[in-house]
DRENFIKOL-280044 format. One line per 5 residues: number of its first residue (from 1); their letters; for each residue x, y, z of N, C-alpha, C. Coordinates in pm, whole numbers. Each point is the difference from the previous one (the first is absolute). Example, Ala and Ser with C-alpha at 12.3 -4.5 7.8 and 13.67 -1.06 7.14 Angstrom:
1	as	1319:-569:780:-89:119:0:90:120:0 ~ -35:105:-72:82:119:6:-77:109:73
***
This chain:
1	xxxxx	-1103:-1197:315:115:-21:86:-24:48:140 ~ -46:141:1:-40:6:164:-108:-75:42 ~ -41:-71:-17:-109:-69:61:69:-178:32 ~ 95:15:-122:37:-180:25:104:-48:105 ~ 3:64:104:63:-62:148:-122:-23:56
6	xxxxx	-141:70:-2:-114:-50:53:-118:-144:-40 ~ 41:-2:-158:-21:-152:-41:68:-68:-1 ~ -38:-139:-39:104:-136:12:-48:-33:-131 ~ 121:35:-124:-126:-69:-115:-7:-122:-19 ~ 85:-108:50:-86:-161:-15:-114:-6:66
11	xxxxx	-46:115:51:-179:-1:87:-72:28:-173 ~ 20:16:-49:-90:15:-144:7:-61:-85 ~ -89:-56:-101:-25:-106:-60:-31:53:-128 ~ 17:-11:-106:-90:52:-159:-139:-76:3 ~ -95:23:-21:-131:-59:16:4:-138:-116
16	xxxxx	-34:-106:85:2:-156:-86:-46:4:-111 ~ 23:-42:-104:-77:44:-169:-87:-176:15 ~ -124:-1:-36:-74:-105:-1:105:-135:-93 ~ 122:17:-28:27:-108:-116:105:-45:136 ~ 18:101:125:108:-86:81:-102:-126:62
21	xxxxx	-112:20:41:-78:-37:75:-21:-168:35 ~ 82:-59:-123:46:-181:14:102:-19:19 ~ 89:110:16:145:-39:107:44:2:143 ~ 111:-56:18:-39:-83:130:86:183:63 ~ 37:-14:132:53:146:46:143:3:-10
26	xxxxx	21:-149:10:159:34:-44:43:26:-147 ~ -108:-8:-138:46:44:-91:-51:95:-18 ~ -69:67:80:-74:187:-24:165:82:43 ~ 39:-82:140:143:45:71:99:27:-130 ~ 12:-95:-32:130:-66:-128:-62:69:-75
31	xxxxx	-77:64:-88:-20:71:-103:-21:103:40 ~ -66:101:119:42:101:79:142:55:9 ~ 116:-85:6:121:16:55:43:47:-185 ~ -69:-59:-59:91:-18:-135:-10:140:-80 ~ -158:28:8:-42:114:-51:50:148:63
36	xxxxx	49:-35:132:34:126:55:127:38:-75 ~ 87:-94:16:151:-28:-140:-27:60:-85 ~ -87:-21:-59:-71:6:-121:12:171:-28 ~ -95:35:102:-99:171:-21:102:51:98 ~ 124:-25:45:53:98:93:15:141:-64
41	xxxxx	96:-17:-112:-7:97:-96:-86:132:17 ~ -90:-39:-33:-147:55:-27:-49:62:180 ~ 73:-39:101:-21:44:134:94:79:39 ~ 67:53:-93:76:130:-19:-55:126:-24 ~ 37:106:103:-60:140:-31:85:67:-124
46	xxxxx	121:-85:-50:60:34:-60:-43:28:-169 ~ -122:-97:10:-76:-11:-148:-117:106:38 ~ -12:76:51:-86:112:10:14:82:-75 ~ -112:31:-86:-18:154:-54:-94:126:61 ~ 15:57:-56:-124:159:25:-114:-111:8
51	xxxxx	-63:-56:-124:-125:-70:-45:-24:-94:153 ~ 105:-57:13:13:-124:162:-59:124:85 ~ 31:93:54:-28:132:100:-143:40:-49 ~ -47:16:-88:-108:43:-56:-148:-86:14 ~ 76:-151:17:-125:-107:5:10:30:189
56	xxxxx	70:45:59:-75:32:155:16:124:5 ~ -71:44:-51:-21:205:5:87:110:54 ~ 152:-64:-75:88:92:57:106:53:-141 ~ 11:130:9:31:99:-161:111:66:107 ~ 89:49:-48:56:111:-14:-31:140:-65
61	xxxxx	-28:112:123:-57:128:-74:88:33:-124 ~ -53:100:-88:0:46:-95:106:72:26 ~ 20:110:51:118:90:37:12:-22:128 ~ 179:48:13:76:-13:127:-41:79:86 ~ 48:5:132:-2:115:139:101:17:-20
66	xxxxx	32:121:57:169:111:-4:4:-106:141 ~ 138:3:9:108:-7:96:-56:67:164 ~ -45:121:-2:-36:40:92:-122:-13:81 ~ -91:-29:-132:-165:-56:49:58:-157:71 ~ 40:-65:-86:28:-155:60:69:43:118
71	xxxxx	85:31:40:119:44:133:-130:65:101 ~ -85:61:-16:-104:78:66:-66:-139:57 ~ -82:-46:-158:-100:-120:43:78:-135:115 ~ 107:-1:0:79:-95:116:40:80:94 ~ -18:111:11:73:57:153:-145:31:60
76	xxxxx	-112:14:-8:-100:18:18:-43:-163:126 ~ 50:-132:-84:-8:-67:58:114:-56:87 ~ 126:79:-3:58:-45:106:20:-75:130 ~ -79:118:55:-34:29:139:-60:-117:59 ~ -89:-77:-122:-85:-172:36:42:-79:-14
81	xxxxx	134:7:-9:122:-125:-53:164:8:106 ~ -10:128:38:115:27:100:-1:37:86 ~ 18:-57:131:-31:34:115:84:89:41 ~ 128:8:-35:71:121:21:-37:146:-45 ~ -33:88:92:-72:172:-102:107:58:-9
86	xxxxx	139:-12:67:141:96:25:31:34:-128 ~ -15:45:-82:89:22:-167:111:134:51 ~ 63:-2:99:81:101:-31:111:-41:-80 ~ 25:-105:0:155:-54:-110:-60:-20:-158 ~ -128:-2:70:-107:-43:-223:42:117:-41
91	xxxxx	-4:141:50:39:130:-45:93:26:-6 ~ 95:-27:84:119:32:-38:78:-125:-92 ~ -89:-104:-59:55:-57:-102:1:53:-79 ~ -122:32:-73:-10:72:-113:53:73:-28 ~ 61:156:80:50:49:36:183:-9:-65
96	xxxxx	10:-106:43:151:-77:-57:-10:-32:-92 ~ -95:-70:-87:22:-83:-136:-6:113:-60 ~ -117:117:52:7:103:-160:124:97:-3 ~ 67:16:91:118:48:-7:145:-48:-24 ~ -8:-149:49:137:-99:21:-29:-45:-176
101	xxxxx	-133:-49:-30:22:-102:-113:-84:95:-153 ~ 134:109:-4:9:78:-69:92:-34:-137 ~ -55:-135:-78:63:-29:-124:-75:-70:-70 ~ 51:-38:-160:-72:-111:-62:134:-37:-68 ~ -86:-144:-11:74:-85:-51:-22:-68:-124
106	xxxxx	75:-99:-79:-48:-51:-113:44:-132:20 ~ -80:-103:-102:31:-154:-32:37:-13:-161 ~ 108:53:-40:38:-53:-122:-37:-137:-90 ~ -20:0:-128:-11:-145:-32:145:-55:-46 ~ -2:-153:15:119:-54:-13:96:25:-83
111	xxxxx	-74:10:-151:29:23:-93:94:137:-20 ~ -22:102:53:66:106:1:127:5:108 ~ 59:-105:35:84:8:94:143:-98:-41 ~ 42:85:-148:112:-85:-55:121:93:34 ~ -2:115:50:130:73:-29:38:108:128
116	xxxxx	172:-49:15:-9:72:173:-77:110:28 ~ -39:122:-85:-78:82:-19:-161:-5:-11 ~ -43:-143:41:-124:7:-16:-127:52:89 ~ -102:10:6:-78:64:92:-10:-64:133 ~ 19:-119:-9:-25:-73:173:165:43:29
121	xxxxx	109:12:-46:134:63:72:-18:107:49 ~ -93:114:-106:-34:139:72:-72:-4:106 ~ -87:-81:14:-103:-53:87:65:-22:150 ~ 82:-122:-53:51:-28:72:83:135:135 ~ 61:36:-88:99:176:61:-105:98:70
126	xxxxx	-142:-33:-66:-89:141:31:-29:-60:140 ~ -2:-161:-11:-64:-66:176:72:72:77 ~ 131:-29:35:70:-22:79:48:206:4 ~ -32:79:-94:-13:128:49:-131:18:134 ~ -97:-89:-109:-122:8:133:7:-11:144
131	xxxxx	95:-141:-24:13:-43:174:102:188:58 ~ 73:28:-82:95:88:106:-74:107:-1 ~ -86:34:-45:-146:127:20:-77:-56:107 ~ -25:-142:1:-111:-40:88:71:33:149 ~ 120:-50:-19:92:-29:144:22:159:64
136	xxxxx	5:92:-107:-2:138:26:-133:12:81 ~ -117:4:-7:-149:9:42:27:-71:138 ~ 36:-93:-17:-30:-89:142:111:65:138 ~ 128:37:-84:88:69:81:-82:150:61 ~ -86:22:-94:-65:158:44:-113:-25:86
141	xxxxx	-95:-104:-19:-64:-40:123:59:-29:130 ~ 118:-100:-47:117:16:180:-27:142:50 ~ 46:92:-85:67:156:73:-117:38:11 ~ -119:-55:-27:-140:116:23:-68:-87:86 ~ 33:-101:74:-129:-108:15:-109:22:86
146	xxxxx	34:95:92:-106:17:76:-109:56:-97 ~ 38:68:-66:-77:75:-133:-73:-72:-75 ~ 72:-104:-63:-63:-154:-79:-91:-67:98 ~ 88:-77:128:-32:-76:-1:-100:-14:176 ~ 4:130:47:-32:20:135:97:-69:120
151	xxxxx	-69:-29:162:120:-18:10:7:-148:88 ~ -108:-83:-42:-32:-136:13:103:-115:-29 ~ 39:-84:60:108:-100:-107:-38:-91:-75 ~ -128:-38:-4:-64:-24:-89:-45:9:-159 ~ -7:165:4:16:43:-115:137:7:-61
156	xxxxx	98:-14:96:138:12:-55:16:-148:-63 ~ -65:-79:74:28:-171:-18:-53:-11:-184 ~ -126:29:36:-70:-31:-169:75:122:-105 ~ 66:103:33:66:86:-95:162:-89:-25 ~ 49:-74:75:104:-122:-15:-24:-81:-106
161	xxxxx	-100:-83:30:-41:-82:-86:-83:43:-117 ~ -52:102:-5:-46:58:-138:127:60:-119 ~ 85:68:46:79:-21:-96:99:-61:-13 ~ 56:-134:83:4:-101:-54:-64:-89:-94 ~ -129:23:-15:-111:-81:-92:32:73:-135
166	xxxxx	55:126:9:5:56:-152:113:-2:-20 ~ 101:23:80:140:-78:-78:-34:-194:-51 ~ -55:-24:59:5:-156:-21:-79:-32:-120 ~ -108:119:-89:-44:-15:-74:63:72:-97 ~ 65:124:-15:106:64:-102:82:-83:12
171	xxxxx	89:-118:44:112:-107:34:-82:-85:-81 ~ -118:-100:17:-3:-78:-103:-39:43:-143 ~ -65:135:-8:-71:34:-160:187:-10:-53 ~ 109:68:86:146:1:-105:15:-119:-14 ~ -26:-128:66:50:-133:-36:-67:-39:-89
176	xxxxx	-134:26:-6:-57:-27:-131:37:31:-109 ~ 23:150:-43:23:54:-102:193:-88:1 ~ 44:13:64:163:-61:-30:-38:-151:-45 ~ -110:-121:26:-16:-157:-34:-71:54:-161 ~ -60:149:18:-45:4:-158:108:2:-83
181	xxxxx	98:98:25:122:47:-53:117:-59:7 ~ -4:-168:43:105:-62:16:44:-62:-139 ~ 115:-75:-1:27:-63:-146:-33:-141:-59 ~ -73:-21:147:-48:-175:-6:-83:10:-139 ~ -56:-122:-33:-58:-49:-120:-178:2:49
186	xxxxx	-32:94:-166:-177:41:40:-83:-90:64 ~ 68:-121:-31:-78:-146:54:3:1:214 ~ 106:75:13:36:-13:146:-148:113:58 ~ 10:107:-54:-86:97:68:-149:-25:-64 ~ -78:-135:-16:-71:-15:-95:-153:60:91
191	xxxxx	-141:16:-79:-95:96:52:-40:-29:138 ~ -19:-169:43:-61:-40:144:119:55:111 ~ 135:3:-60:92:30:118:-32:196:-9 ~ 23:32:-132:-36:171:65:-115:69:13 ~ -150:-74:-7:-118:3:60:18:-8:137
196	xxxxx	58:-137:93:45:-13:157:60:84:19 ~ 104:90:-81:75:109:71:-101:122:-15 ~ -87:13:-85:-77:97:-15:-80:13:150 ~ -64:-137:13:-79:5:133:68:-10:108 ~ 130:-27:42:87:7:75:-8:207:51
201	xxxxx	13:28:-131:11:150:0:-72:84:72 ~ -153:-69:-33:-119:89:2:-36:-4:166 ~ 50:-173:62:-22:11:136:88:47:94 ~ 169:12:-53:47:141:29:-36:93:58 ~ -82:54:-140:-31:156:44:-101:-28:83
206	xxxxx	-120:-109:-4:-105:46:116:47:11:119 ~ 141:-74:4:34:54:188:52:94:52 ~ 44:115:-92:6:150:-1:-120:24:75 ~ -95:-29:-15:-128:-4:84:-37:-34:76 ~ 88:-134:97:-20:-60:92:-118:-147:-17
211	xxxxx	-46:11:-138:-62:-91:-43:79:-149:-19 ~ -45:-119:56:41:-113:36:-21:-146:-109 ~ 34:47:-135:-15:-102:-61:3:-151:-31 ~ -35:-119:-62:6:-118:12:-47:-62:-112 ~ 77:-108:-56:-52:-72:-103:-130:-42:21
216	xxxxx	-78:-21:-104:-180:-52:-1:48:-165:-6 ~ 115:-46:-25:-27:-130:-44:10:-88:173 ~ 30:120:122:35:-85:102:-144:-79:59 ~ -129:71:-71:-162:-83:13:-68:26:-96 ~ -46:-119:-54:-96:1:-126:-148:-8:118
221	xxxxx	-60:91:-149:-162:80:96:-76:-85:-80 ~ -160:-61:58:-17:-89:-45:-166:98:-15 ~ -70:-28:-117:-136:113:58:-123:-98:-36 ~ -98:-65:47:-99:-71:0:-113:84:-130 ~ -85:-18:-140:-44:52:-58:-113:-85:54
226	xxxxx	-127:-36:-9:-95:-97:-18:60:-138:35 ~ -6:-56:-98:92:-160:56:155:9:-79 ~ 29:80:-54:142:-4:-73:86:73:121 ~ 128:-21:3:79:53:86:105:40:-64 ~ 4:128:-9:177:38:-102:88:46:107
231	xxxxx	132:41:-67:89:20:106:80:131:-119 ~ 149:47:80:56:106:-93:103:7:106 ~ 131:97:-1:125:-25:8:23:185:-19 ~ -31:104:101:21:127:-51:203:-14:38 ~ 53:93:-90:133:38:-18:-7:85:145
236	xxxxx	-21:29:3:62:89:122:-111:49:99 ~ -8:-51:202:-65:23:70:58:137:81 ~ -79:51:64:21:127:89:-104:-16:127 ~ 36:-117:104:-114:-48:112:57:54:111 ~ -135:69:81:36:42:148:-14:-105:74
241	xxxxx	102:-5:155:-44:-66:57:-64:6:126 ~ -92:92:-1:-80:94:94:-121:35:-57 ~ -109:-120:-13:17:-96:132:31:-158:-69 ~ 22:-64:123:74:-92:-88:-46:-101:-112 ~ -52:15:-58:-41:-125:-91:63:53:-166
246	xxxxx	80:109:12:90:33:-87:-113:76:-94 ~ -67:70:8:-49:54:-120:68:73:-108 ~ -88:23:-148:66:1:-110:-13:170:9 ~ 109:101:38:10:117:-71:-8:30:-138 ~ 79:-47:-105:-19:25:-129:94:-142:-40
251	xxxxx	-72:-15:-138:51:-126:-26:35:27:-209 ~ 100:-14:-27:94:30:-140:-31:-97:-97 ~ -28:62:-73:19:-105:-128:61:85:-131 ~ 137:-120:-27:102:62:-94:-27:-20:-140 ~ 28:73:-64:-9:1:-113:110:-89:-101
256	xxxxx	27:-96:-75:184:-26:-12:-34:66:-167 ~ 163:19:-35:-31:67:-107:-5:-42:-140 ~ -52:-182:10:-33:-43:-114:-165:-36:14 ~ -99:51:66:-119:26:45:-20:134:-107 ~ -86:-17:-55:-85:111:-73:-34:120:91
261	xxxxx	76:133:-53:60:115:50:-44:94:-114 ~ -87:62:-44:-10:91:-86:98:109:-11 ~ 108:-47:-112:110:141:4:-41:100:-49 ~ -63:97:19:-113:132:-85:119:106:54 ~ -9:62:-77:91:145:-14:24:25:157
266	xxxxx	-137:4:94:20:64:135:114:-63:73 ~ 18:-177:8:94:-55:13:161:13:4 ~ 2:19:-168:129:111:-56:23:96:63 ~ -126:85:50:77:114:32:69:-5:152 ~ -105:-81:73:77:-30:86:99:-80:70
271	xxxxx	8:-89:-114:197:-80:-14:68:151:-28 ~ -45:110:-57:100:91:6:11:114:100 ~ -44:-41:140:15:52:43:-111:117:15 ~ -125:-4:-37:-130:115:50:-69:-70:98 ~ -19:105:81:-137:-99:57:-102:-70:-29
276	xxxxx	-65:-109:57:-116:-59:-57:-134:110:11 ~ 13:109:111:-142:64:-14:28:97:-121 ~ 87:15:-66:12:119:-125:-6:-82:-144 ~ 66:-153:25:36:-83:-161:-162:-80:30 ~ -113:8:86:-105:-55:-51:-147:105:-14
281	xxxxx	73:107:54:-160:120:-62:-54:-22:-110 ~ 97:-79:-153:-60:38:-71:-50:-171:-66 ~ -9:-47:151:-28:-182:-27:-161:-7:32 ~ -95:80:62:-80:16:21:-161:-35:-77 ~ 65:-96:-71:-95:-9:-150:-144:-81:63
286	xxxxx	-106:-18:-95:-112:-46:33:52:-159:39 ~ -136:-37:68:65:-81:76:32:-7:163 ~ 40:-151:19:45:-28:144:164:83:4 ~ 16:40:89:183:31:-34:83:-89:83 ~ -47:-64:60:98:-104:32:22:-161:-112
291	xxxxx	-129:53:-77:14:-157:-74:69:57:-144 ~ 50:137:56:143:9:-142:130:-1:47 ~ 16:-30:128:122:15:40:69:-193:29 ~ -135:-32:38:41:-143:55:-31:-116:-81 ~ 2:-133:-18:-54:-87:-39:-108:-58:65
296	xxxxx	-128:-79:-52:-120:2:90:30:-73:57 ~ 101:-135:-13:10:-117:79:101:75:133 ~ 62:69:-25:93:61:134:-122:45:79 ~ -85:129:-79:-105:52:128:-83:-106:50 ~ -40:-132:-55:-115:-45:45:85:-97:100
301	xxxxx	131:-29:-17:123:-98:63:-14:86:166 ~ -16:113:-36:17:110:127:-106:25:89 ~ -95:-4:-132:-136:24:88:-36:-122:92 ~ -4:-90:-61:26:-119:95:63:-37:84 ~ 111:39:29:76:-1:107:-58:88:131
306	xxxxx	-70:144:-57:-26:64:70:-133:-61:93 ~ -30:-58:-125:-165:-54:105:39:-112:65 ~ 104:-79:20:52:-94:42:21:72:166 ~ 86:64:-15:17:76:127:-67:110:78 ~ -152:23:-37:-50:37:26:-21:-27:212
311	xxxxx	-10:-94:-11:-63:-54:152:83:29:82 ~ 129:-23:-73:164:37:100:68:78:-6 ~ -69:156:-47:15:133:-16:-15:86:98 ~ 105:85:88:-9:61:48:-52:32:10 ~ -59:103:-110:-171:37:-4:-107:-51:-12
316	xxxxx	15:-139:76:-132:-94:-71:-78:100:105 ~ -138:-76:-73:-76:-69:-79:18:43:-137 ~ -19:127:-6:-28:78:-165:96:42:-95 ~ 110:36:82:110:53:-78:131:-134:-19 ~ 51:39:-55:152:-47:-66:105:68:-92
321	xxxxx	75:48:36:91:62:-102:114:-81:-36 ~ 48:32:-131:112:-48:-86:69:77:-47 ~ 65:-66:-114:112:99:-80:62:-120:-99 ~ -24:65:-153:41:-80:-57:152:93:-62 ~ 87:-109:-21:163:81:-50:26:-51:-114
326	xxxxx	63:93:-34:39:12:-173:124:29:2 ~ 106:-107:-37:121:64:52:43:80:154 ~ 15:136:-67:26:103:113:-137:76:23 ~ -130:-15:-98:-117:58:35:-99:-48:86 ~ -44:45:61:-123:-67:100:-104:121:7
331	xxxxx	-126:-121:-17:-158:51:4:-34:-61:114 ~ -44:101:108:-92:-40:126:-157:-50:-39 ~ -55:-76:70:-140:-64:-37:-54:-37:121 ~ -156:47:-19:-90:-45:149:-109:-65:-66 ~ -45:-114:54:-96:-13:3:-108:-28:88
336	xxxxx	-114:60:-39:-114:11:123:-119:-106:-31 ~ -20:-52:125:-129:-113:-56:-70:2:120 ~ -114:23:-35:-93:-95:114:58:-77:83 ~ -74:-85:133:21:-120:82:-117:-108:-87 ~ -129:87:-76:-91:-78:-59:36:-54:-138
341	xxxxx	110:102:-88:40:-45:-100:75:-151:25 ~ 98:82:84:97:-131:15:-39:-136:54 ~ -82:-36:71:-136:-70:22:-43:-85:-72 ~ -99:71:-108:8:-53:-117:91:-117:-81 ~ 114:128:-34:94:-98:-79:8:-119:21
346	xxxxx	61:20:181:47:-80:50:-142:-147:5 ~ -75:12:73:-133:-92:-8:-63:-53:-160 ~ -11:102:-107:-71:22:-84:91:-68:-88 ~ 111:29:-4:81:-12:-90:-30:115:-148 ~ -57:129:19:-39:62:-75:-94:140:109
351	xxxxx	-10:105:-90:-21:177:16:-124:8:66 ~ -94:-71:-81:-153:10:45:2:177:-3 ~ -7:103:-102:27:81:-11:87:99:86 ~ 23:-41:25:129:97:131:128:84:-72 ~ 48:98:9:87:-1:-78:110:136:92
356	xxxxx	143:-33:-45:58:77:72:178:22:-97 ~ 41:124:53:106:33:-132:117:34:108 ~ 67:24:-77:176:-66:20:13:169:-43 ~ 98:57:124:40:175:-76:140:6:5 ~ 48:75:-94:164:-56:-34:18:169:19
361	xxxxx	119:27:-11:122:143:0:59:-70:-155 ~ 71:156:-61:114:-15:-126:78:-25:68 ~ 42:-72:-107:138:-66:19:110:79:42 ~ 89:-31:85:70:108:81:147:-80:-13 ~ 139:77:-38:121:-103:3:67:117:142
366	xxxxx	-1:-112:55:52:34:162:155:31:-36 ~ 134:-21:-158:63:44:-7:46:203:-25 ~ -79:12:-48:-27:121:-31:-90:126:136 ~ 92:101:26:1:65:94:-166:82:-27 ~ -47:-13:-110:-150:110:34:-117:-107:10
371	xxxxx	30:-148:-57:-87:-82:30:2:-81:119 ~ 76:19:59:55:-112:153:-68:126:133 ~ 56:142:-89:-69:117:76:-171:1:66 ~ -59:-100:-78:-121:31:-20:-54:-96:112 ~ 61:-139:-8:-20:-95:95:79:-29:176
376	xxxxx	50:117:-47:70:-41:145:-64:33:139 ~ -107:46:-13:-81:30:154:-118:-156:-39 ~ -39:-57:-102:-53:-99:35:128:-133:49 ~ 92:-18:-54:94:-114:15:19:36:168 ~ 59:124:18:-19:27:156:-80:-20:94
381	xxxxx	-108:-5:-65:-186:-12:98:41:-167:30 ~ 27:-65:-123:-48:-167:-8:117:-47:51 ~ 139:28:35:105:-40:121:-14:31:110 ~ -89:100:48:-53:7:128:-84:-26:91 ~ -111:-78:-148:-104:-89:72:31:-132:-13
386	xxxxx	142:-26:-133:31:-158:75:110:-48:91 ~ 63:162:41:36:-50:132:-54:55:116 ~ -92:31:0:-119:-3:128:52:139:60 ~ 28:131:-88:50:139:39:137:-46:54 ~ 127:-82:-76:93:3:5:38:-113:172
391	xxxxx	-89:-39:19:-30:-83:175:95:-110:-18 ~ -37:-32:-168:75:-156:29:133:10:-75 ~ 54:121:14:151:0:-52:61:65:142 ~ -38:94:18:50:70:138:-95:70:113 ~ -29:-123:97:-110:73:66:22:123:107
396	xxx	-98:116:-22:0:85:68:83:-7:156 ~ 75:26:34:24:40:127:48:120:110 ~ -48:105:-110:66:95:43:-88:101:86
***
């Protein structure tokens, strides 16, 4: 996909099989046209597995990076991606979320939501305590602000609109939980409509961060292999537009929840509310550990996407980061490749031994106050390099 705004794939041809060789060109055309019909299918990253990733020398490591190594390994490269160096508001973001967004939350299942007393009603009551705690915090930054917020109007501007972004995301998680808890018929709230509210949710919260989300379906990425040309459709883009040719910050791929999801105890524990770094210590088993959490066709669905956007990565040439979501959980993912690997593929249609791996974080549910804890100086890093150190929401003038 990052590479296919730079090809034209009707410039490529499948190599003539000696049995076309007595037809005239308009029936190579006409049976060309037919077969593409035919194999579109099959020109889906969507039929990707691990094994698909594996025939061009790309695995997912064995074990994860903590939260903090990954957040390290991208702030390291910042500085070559943002021309802005000012982070005095990057600090005093952080600053705010770990103090302002001092709660957790839950997603009840449907099923448990028959009786005025049920958990999304409590839920419901515990939100809307939140908002009048939150509104407390923000009233105490008023009375302290020079303290918070220095004495720039700038920083006052993005402290406006930042917690607006978290009322607007505690405001829709209650509408959710109330369309869960309504009396309509199970058929009304059926899985594709509360999957969309799920991802509705999740890009919510990234703008607590100042992060600028967008459907993947507004451009299909097209990626040239050898002579085959596939294409893919990521769920959710995160593109700077600095400089302009829109590059890919991080690019999502959702999980829905009739997709093969390994429910293993760690899971459980954290539908109940533990964190994911405490309900998977004891998930650690021999083995890949991401290929017990996911299905291979999701990672290899992902991995592909990732190498798709490789070219139109912020961090191109080598890097690309992602994030695949699980519900309310999300795993960050980089992958690193060569300019010679990718080369390859791309020319070769194949590794020619080259090989390069995909590094993921545990699974982290951004509802829950010790796992959202963990990510919030990277979500902060990656809204500030895709709005160019905050330039293209409110430019400096002070």
């Amino acid at each position: 996909m990052a590479s296919a705004g730079k090809f034209k794939a009707q410039r490529f041809r499948r190599k003539k099989r000696s049995s076309y060789q007595g037809f005239s060109s308009d029936d190579l055309t006409e049976d060309h046209s037919k077969r593409k019909k035919l194999h579109r299918p099959a020109d889906s990253m969507s039929t990707w597995t691990t094994a698909t990733l594996n025939e061009y020398g790309i695995s997912y490591k064995n074990n994860p990076t903590s939260i903090e190594e990954f957040t390290s390994f991208i702030n390291s490269r910042a500085h070559q991606v943002c021309k802005n160096k000012s982070a005095e508001f990057l600090s005093t973001l952080k600053m705010l979320c770990k103090r302002g967004l001092v709660f957790t939350l839950d997603v009840p299942e449907r099923d448990t939501l028959k009786t005025p007393d049920s958990p999304s009603n409590t839920t419901i009551q515990k939100v809307c305590a939140i908002l009048t705690e939150f509104d407390t915090f923000v009233n105490d930054v008023f009375k302290n602000e020079d303290e918070y917020l220095g004495k720039g109007w700038r920083n006052k501007k993005l402290f406006f609109a930042w917690s607006h972004n978290v009322r607007s995301f505690l405001s829709y998680y209650r509408k959710f939980l109330v369309a869960m808890n309504s009396s309509v018929p199970e058929s009304w709230f059926a899985k594709p409509i509360r999957e969309t509210s799920l991802k509705e949710l999740y890009m919510e919260f990234t703008k607590i961060f100042f992060m600028e989300p967008e459907m993947g379906g507004k451009e299909v990425k097209r990626l040239i292999i050898g002579t085959d040309v596939v294409s893919c459709i990521p769920d959710i883009r995160f593109t700077c537009c600095n400089p302009p040719e829109r590059s890919v910050l991080l690019m999502v791929t959702w999980v829905k929840k009739n997709e093969p999801f390994h429910e293993n105890k760690a899971s459980e524990q954290r539908k109940a509310g533990q964190s994911s770094e405490t309900s998977l210590e004891s998930d650690q088993n021999c083995g890949n550990f991401i290929h017990g959490i996911l299905d291979l066709n999701v990672l290899g669905r992902h991995g592909g996407e990732l190498l798709s956007e490789l070219r139109s990565s912020t961090f191109s040439p080598s890097i690309i980061l992602g994030c695949i979501c699980m519900g309310t959980e999300i795993i960050f993912t980089c992958l690193e490749m060569s300019e010679t690997h990718l080369d390859r593929i791309v020319h070769n249609g194949k590794c020619d031994n080259e090989f390069s791996e995909i590094g993921y974080t545990k699974p982290l549910n951004y509802l829950l106050e010790e796992d959202r804890s963990k990510c919030i100086d990277l979500l902060c890093l990656l809204g500030f390099i895709q709005t160019s150190g905050y330039e293209e929401l409110y430019p400096n003038s002070d």
